[in-house]
VEXDREN-2710 file (C-alpha; in Angstrom, 1 decimal):
% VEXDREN-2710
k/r/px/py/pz
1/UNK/71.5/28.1/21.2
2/UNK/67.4/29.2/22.1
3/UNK/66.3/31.0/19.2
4/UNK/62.5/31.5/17.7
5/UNK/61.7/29.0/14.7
6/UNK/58.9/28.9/12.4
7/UNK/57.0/25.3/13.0
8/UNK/55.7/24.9/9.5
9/UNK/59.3/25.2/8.1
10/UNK/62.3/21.9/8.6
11/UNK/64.2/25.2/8.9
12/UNK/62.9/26.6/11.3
13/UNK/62.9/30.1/9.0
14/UNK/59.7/31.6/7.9
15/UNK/58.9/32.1/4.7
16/UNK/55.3/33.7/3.0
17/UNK/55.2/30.2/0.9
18/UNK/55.6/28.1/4.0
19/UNK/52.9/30.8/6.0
20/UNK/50.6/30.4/2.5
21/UNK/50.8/26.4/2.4
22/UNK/50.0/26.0/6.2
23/UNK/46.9/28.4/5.7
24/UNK/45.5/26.3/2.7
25/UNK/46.3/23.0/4.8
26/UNK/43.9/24.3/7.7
27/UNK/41.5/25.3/5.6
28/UNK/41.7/22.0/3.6
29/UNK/41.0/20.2/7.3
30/UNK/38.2/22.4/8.4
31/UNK/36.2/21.9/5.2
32/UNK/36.9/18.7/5.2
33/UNK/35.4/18.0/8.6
34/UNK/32.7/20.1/8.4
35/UNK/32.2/18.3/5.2
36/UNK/32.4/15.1/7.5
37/UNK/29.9/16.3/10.1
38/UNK/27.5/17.1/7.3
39/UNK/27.4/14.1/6.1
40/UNK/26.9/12.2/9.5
41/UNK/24.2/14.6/10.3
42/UNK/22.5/13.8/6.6
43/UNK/23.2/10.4/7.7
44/UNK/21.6/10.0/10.1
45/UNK/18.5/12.3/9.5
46/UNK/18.2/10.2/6.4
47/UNK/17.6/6.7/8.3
48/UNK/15.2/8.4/10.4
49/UNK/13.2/9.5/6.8
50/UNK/13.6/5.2/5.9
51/UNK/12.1/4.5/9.1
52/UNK/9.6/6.8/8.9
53/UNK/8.4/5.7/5.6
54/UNK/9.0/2.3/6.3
55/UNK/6.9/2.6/8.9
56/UNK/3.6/4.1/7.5
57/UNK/0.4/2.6/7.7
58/UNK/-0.4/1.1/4.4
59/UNK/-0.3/-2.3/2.9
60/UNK/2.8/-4.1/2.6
61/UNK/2.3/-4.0/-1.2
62/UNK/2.2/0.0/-1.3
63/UNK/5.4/0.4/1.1
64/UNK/8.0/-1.6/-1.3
65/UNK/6.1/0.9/-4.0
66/UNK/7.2/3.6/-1.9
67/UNK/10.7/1.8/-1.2
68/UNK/11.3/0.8/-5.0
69/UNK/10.7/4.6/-5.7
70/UNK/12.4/6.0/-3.2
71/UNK/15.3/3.5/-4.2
72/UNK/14.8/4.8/-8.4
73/UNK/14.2/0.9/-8.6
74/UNK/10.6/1.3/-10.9
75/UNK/10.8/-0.4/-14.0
76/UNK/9.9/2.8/-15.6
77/UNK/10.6/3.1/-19.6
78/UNK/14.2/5.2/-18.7
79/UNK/15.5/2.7/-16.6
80/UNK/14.4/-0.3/-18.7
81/UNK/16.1/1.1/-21.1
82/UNK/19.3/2.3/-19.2
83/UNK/19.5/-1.6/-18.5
84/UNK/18.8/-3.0/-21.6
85/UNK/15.7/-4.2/-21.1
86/UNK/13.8/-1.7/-23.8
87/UNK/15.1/-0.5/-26.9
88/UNK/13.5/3.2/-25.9
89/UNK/13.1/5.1/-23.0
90/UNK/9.6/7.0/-24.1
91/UNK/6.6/6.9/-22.4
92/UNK/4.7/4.1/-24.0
93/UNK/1.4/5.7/-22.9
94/UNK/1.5/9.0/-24.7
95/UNK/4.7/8.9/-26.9
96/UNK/5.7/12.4/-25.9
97/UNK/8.2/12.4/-23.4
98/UNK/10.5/10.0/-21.6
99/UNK/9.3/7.7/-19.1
100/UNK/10.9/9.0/-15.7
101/UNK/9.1/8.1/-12.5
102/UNK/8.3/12.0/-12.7
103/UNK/6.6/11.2/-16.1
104/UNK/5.0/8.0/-15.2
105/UNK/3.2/9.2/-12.1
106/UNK/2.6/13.2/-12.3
107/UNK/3.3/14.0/-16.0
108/UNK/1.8/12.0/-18.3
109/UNK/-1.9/12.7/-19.1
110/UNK/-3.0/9.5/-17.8
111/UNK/-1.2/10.7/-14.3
112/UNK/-2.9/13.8/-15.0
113/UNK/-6.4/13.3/-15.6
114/UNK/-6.3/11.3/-11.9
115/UNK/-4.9/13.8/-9.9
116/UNK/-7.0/16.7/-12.1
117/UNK/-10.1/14.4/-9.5
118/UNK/-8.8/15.5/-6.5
119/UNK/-10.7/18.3/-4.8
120/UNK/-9.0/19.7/-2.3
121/UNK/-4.8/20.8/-3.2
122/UNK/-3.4/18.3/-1.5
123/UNK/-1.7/17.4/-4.7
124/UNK/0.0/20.9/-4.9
125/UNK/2.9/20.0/-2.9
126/UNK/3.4/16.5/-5.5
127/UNK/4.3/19.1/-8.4
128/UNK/5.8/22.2/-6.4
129/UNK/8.9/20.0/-5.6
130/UNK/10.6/19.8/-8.8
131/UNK/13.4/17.8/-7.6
132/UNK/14.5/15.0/-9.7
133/UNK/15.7/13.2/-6.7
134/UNK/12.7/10.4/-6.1
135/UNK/13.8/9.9/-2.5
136/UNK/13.9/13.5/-1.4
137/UNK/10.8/13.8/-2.9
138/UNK/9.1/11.1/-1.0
139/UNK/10.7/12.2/2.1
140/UNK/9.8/16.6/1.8
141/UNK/6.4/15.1/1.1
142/UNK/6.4/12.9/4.3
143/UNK/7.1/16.1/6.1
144/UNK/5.0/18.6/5.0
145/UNK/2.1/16.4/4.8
146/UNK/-0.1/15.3/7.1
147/UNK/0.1/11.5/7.8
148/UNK/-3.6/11.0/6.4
149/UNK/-2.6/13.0/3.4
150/UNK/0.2/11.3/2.7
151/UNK/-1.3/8.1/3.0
152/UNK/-3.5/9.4/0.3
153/UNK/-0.7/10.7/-1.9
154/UNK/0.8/7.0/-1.7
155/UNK/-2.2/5.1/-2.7
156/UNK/-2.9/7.3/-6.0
157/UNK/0.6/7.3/-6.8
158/UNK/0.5/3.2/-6.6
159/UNK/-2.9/3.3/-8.2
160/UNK/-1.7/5.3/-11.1
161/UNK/1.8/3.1/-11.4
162/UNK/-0.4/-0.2/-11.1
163/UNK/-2.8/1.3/-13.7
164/UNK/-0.1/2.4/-16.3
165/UNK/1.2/-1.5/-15.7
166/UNK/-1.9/-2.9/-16.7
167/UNK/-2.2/-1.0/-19.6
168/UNK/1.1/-1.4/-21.3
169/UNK/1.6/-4.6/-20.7
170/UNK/-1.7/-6.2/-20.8
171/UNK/-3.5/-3.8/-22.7
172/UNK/-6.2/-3.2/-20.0
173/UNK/-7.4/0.8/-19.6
174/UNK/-9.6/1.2/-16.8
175/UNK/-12.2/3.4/-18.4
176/UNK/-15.2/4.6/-15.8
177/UNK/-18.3/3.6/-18.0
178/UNK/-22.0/3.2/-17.1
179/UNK/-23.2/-0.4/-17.0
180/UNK/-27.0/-0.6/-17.9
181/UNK/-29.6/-3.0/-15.7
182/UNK/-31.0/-6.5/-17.3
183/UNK/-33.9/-5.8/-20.1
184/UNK/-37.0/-4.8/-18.4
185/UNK/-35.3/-3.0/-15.1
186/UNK/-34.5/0.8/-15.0
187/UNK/-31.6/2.0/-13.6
188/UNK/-31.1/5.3/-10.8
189/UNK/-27.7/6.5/-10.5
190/UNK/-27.6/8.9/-7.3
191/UNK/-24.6/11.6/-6.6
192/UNK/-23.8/14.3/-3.7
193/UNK/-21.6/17.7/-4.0
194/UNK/-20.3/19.8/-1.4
195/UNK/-20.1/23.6/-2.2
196/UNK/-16.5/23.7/-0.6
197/UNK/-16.9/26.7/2.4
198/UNK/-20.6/26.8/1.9
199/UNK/-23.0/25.3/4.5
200/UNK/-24.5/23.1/1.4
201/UNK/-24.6/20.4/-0.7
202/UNK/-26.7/19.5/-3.6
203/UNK/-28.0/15.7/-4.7
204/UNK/-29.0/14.2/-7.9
205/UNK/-30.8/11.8/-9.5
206/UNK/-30.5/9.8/-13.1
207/UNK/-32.9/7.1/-14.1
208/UNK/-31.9/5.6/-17.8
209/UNK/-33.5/2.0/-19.1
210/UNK/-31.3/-1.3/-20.2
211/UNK/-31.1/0.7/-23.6
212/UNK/-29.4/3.7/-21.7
213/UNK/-32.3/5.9/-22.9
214/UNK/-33.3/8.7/-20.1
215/UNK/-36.4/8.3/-18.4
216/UNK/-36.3/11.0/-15.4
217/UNK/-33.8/13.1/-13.3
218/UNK/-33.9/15.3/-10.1
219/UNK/-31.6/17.7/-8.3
220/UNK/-31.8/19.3/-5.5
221/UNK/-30.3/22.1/-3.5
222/UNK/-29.8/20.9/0.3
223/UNK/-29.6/23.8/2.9
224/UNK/-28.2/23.5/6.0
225/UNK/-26.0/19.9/5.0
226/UNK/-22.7/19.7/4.1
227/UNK/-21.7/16.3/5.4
228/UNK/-21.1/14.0/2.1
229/UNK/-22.0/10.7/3.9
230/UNK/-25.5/12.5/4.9
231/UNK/-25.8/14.4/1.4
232/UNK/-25.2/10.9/-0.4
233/UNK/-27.9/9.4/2.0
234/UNK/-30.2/12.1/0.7
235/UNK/-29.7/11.3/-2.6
236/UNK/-30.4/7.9/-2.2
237/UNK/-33.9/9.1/-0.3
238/UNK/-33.8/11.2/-3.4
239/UNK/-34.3/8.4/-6.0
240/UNK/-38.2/7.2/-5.5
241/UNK/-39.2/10.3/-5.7
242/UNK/-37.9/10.3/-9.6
243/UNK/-41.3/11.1/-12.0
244/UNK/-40.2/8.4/-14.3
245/UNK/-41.5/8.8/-18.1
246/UNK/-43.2/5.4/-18.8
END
């Protein structure tokens, strides 16, 4: 006997249960390969991302930085303590907050007071992204960036981890000071600025003795120059002309 049966049923009857089940078990199967295409598509977007940071022009020294972060793989105060390897996961710098790589190389005031040098904004991007996600990070930055830029970025951010190193462990804090010339010599320390969208710069000049008493100073306004290597030159051309107290 021919008669029309429902598939979805051993009976052949339909029933809304049946009809209800087989609607949940399609939808089940189409988010589960979309799901699955996702994911290949992240995939493989993501080892083009390795490569691409594997692959940028640096020292061999500041790429397994940038793996070893990208990876969460920094020996910073959280995860030497998630591994029993500290007995606390605070900064040991500053005592004020934990030691994340987000601490460690944007937050803490040592991070800080290096990227407060920069002039341009550059940096902007570094603390815009508020993911916590140290490989995302890496790669939107790789991205949005320009390749010299990044470059840049890279080298501060291995500066500042090799600095904070230094200085927990060894107890070393690199501290700009001025170093005075052998008794009897004076001393001219020469500087450049560029007025940023001006068609300017301005040099100066310092001389101090090996006592680090002042003995002269000029600055000047230079029209017309806004190239640093030629404003820096200027300054240089600048220093003889110093009326040095005796």
């Amino acid at each position: 006997k021919i008669f029309w049966a429902w598939h979805y049923e051993k009976s052949g009857i339909f029933s809304v249960r049946s009809a209800y089940r087989m609607m949940a078990e399609t939808k089940r199967r189409r988010v589960a390969w979309l799901d699955s295409d996702s994911e290949n598509s992240q995939t493989e977007e993501q080892e083009q991302d390795w490569k691409r940071l594997w692959k940028t022009r640096v020292p061999s020294k500041l790429r397994i930085f940038a793996w070893r972060l990208a990876k969460c793989s920094l020996p910073t105060g959280q995860v030497r303590a998630r591994r029993n390897m500290a007995t606390s996961p605070v900064c040991a710098l500053c005592n004020a907050a934990v030691d994340s790589w987000r601490h460690s190389l944007l937050d803490c005031n040592m991070a800080k007071s290096v990227w407060s040098l920069r002039e341009n904004d550059a940096a902007l991007p570094l603390f815009g992204d508020e993911t916590l996600d140290t490989k995302l990070w890496l790669f939107s930055l790789s991205h949005t960036l320009s390749q010299h830029t990044f470059i840049e970025i890279l080298v501060t951010l291995w500066a500042i981890w090799w600095a904070r190193r230094k200085a927990i462990h060894e107890e070393e804090f690199q501290i700009p000071k001025w170093i005075p010339p052998p008794e009897g010599f004076l001393k001219i320390n020469v500087d450049a600025a560029v007025a940023k969208g001006k068609p300017h710069g301005a040099v100066a000049a310092v001389c101090r003795d090996a006592n680090g008493f002042f003995r002269g100073a000029s600055a000047v306004v230079m029209e017309g120059i806004s190239d640093p290597a030629v404003l820096e030159a200027c300054a240089c051309d600048e220093a003889p002309a110093l009326d040095i107290n005796a």
